[in-house]
KEKE-3310 file (N, C-alpha, C; in steps of 0.2 Angstrom, whole numbers, plus 5000, padded with zeros to 4 digits):
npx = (4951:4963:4977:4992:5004:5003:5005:4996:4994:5000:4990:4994:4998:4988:4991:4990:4987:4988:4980:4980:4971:4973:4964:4960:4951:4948:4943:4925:4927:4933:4951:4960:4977:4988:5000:5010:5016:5033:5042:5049:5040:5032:5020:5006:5015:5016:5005:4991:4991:4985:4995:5002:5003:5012:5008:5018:5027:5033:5024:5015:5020:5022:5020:5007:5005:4991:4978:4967:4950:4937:4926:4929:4941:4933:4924:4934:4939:4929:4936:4947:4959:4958:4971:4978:4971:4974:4990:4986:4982:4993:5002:4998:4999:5015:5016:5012:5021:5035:5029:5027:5032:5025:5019:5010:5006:5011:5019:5031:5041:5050:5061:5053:5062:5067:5065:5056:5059:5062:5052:5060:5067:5056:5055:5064:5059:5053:5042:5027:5018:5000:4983:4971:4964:4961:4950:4941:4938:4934:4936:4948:4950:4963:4959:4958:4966:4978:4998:5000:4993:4984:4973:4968:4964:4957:4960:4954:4962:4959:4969:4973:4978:4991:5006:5019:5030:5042:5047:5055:5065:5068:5055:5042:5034:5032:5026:5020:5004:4988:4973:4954:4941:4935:4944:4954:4950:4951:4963:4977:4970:4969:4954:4949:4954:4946:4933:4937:4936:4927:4918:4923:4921:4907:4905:4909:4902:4889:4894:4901:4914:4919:4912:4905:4894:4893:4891:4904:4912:4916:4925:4927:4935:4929:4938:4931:4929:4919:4914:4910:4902:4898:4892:4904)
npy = (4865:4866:4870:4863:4868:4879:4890:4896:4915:4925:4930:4949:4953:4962:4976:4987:5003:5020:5040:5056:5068:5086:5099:5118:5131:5145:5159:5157:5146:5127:5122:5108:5101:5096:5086:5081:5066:5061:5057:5045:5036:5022:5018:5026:5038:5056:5060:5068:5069:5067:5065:5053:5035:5016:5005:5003:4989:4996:5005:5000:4999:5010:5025:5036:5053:5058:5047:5041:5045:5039:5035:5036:5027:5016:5015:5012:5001:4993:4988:4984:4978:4985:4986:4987:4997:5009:5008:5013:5027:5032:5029:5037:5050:5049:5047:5058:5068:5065:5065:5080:5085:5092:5092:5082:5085:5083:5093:5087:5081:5074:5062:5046:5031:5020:5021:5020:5013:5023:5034:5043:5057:5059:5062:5071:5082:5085:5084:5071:5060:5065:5058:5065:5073:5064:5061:5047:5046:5038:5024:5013:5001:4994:4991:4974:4972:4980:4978:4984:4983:4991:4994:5007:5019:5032:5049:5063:5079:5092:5110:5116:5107:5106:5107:5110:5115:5108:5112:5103:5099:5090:5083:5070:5072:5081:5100:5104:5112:5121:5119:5121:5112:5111:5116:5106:5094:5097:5093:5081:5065:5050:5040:5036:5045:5057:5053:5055:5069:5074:5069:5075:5086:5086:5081:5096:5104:5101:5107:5094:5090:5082:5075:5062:5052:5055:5043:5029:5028:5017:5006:4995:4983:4968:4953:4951:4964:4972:4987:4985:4995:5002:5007:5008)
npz = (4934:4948:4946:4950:4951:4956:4968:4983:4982:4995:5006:5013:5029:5041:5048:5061:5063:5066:5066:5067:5069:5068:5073:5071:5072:5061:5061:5057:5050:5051:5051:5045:5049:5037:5026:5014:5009:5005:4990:4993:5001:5001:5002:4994:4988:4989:4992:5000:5016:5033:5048:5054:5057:5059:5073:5084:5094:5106:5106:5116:5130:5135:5148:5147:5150:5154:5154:5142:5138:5148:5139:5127:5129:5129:5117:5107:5113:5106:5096:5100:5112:5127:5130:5118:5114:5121:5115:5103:5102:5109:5100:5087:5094:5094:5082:5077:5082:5076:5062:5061:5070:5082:5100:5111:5124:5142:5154:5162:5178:5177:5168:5162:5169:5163:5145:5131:5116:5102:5107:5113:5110:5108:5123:5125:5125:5135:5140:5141:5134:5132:5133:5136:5128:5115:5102:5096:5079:5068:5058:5046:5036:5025:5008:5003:4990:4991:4993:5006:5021:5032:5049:5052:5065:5068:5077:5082:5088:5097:5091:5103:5110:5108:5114:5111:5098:5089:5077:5066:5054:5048:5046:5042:5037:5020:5012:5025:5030:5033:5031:5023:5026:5013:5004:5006:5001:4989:4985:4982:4986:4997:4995:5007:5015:5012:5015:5030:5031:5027:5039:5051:5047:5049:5061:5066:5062:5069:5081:5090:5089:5099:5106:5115:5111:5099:5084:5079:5063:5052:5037:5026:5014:5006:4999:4988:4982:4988:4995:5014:5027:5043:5060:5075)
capx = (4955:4968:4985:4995:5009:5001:5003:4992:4994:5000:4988:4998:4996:4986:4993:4986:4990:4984:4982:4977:4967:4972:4958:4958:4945:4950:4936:4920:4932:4939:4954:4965:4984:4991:5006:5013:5019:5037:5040:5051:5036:5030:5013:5005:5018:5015:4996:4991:4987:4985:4999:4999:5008:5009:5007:5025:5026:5034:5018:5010:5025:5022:5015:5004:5004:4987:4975:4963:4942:4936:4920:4935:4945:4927:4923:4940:4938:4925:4938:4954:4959:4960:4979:4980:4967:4980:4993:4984:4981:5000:5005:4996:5004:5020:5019:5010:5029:5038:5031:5024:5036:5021:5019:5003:5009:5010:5024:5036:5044:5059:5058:5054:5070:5065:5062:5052:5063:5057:5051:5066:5066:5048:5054:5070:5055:5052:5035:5026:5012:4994:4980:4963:4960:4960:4943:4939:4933:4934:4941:4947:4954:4965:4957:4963:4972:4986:5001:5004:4986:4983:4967:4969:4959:4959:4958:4955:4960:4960:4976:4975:4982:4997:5012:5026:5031:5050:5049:5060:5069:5066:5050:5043:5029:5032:5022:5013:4999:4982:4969:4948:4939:4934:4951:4958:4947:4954:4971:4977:4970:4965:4944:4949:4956:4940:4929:4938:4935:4918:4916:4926:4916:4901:4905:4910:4895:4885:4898:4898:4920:4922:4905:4905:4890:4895:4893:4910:4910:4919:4924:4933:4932:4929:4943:4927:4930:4916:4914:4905:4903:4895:4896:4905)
capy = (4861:4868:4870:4861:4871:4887:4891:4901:4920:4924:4940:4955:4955:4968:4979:4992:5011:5026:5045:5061:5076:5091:5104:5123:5135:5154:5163:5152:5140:5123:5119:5101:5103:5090:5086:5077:5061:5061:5051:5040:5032:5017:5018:5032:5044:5062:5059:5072:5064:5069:5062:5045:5027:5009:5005:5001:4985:5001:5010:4998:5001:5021:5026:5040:5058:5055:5043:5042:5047:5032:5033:5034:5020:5011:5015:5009:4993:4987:4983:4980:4978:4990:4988:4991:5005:5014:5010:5014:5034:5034:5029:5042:5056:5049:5049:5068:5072:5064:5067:5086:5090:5096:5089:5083:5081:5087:5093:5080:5082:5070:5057:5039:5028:5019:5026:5011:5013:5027:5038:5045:5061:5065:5064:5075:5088:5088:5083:5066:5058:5066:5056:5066:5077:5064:5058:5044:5047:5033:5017:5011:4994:4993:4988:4968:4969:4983:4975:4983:4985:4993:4993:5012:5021:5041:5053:5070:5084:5099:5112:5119:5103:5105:5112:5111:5111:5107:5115:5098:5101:5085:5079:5065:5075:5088:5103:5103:5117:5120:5118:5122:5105:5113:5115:5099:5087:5097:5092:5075:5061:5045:5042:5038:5052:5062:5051:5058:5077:5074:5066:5079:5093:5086:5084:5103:5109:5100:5108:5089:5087:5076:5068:5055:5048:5051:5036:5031:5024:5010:5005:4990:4982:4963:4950:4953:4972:4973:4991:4989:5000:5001:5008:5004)
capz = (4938:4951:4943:4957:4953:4958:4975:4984:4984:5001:5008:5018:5038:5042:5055:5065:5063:5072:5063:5070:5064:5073:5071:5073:5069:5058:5061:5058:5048:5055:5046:5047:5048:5033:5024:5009:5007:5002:4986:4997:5003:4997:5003:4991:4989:4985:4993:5003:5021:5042:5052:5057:5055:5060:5079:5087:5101:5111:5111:5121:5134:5136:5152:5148:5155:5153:5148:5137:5142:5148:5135:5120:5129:5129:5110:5104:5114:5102:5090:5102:5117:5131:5131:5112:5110:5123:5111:5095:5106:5109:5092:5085:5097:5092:5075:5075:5083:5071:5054:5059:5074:5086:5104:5112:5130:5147:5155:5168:5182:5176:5161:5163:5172:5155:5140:5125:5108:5098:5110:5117:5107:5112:5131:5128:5125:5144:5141:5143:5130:5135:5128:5136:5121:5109:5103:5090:5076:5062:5058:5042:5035:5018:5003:5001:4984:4992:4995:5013:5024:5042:5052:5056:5068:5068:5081:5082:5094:5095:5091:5109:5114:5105:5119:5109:5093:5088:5070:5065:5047:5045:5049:5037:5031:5018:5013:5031:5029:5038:5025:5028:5024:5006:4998:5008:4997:4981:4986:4980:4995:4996:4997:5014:5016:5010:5020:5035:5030:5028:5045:5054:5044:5048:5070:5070:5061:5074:5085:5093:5087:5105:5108:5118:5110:5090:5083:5074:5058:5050:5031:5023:5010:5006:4993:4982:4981:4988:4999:5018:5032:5049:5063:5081)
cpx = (4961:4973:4991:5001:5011:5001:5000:4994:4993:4996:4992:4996:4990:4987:4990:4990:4984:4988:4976:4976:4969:4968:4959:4954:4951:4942:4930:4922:4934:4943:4959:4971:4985:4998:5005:5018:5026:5039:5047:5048:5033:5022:5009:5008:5014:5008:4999:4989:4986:4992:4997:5004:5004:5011:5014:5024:5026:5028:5015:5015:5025:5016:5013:5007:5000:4982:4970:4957:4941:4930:4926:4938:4937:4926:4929:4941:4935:4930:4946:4953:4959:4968:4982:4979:4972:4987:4992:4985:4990:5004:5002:4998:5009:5022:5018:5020:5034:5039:5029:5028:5032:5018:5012:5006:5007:5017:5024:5040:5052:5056:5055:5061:5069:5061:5060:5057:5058:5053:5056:5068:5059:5048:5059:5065:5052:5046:5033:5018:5006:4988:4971:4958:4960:4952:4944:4935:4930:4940:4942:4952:4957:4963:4961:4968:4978:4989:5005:4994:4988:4974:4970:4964:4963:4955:4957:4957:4963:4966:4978:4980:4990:5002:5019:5027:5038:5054:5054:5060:5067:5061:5047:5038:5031:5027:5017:5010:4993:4977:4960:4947:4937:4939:4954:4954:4948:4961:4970:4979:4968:4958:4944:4948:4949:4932:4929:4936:4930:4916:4918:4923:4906:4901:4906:4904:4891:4886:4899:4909:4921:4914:4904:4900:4886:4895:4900:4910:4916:4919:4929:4929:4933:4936:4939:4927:4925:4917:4909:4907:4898:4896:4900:4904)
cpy = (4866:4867:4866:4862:4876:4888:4897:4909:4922:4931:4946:4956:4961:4973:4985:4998:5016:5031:5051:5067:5081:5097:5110:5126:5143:5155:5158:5146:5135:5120:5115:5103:5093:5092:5082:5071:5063:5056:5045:5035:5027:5015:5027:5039:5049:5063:5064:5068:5070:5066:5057:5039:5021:5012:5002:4997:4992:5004:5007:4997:5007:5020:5033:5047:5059:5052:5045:5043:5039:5031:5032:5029:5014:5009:5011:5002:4990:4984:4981:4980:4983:4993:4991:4998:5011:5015:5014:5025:5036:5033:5034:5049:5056:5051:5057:5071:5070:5067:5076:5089:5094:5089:5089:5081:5086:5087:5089:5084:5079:5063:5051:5035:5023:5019:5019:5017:5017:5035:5042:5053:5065:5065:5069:5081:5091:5086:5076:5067:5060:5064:5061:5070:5072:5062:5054:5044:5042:5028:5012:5005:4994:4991:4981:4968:4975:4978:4976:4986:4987:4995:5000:5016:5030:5043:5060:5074:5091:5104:5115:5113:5102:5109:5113:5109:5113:5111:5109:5100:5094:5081:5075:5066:5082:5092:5101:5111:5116:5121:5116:5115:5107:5114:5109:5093:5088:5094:5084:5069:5056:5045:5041:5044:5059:5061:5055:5064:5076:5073:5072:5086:5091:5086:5092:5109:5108:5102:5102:5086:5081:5075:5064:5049:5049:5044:5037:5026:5019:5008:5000:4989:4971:4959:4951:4957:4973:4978:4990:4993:5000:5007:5005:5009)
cpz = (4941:4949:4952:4959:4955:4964:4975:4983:4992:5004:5014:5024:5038:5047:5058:5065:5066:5067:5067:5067:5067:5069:5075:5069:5067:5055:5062:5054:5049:5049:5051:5046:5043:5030:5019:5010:5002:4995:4990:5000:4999:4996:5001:4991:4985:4986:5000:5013:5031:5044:5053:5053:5059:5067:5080:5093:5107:5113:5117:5128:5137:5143:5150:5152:5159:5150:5144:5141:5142:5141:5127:5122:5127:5122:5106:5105:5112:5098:5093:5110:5121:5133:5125:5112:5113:5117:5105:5098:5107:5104:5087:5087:5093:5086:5074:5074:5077:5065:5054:5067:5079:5093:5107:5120:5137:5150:5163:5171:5180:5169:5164:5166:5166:5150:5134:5119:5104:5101:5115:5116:5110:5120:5131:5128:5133:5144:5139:5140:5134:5128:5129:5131:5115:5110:5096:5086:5070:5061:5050:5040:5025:5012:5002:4995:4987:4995:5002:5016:5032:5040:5055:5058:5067:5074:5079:5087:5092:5094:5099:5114:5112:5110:5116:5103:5090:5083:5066:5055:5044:5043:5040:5033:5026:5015:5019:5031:5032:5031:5029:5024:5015:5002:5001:5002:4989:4981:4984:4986:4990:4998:5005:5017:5017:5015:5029:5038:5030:5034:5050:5053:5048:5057:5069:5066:5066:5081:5091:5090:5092:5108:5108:5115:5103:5088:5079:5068:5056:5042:5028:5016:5007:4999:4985:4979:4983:4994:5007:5024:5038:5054:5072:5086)
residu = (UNK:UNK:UNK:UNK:UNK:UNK:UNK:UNK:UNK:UNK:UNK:UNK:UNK:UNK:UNK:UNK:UNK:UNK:UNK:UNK:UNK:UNK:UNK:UNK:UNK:UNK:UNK:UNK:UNK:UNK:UNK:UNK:UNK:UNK:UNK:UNK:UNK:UNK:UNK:UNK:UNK:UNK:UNK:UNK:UNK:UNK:UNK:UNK:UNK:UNK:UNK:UNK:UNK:UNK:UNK:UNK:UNK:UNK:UNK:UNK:UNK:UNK:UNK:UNK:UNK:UNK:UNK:UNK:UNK:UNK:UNK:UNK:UNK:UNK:UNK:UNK:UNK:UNK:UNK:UNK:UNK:UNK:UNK:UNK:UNK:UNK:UNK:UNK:UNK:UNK:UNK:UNK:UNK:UNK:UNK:UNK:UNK:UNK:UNK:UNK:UNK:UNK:UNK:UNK:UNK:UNK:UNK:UNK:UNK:UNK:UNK:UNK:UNK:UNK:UNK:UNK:UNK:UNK:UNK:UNK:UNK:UNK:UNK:UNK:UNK:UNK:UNK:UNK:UNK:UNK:UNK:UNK:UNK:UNK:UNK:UNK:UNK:UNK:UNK:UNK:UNK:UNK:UNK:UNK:UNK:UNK:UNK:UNK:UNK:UNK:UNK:UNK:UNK:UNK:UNK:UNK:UNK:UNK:UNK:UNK:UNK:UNK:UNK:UNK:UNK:UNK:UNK:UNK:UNK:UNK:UNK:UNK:UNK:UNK:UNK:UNK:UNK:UNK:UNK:UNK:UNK:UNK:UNK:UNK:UNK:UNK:UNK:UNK:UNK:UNK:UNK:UNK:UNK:UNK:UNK:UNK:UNK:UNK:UNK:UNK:UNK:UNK:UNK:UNK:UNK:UNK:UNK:UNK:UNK:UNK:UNK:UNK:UNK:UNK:UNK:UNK:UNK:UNK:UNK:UNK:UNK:UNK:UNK:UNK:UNK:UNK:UNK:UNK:UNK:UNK:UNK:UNK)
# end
């Protein structure tokens, strides 16, 4: 019998976040640029991760330097809208700058006559969000029983797109290091995390890292705990 003083357990939003892989090659090597989780994080400090957060209303405000490939806007739109998947592309930019201090952009003539909250730092750079190098590459949903979840999608691009990087003192990732995929899955990740590397390991053997016609994959996990995966 229901206790009927027991209220339900209320489940955690699930919010959309965007993370970005940036990939260079040393020698026949591709290696991911990561950072450390500060333990002032609430969501797995001291894990080793990519760049990336939640998605900010503001993103979906950003006008572009430029946009995204139409066949990556296309792919994204399976699971949002056209105006999100922009967003999710430029919350990913953003956070790169933030927590790793490295710019993905093109340079402006003059800023925006208004700047979205948050972004105001990444215009004093002179350069203006460019989304054509990113590409999508996987999509993952929070496990139900954590008590904070995002629906984050990952990009990858390449390091040549990177134009500017600030060096910030403070930036929200610490030890950021460039790591080949074989020491990065010794370092302490979440299986996401690990899932990713593999995925990214397995495009640039194929030499195929921005392949329009990659499948991308997909992995949640049911209140069951049950793990599934597909792909979109």
């Amino acid at each position: 019998m229901t206790d009927p003083e027991k209220k339900p357990t209320a489940r955690p939003p699930i919010r959309d976040a965007a993370t970005l892989i940036i990939v260079r090659m040393k020698g026949n090597e591709p290696e991911v640029l990561m950072g450390e989780r500060s333990s002032g994080h609430v969501f797995f400090p001291h894990h080793y991760v990519f760049p990336g957060g939640r998605v900010e209303r503001a993103d979906g405000f950003v006008q572009p330097a430029a946009p995204l490939r139409p066949a990556v806007l296309e792919r994204l739109s399976s699971s949002a809208t056209p105006h999100r998947a922009q967003a999710l592309a430029l919350a990913a930019v953003r956070e790169t700058f933030e927590e790793a201090g490295l710019v993905i952009g093109e340079k402006i003539a003059a800023k925006p006559a208004r700047i979205q909250k948050g972004w105001e730092e990444f215009y004093d750079t002179g350069f203006g969000p460019k989304l054509d190098g990113l590409t999508y590459v996987y999509r993952a949903v929070t496990p139900a029983a954590r008590p904070r979840r995002f629906n984050a999608r990952f990009f990858a691009a390449d390091y040549d797109q990177v134009v500017h990087d600030i060096k910030k003192p403070d930036g929200e990732l610490l030890k950021l290091q460039w790591r080949d995929i074989d020491s990065a899955l010794e370092l302490k990740i979440r299986p996401i995390t690990a899932i990713v590397l593999k995925e990214i390991n397995a495009r640039m053997e194929a030499g195929k890292l921005h392949d329009n016609d990659w499948p991308v994959g997909w992995v949640k996990s049911t209140y069951g705990g049950k793990r599934i995966s597909g792909q979109e």
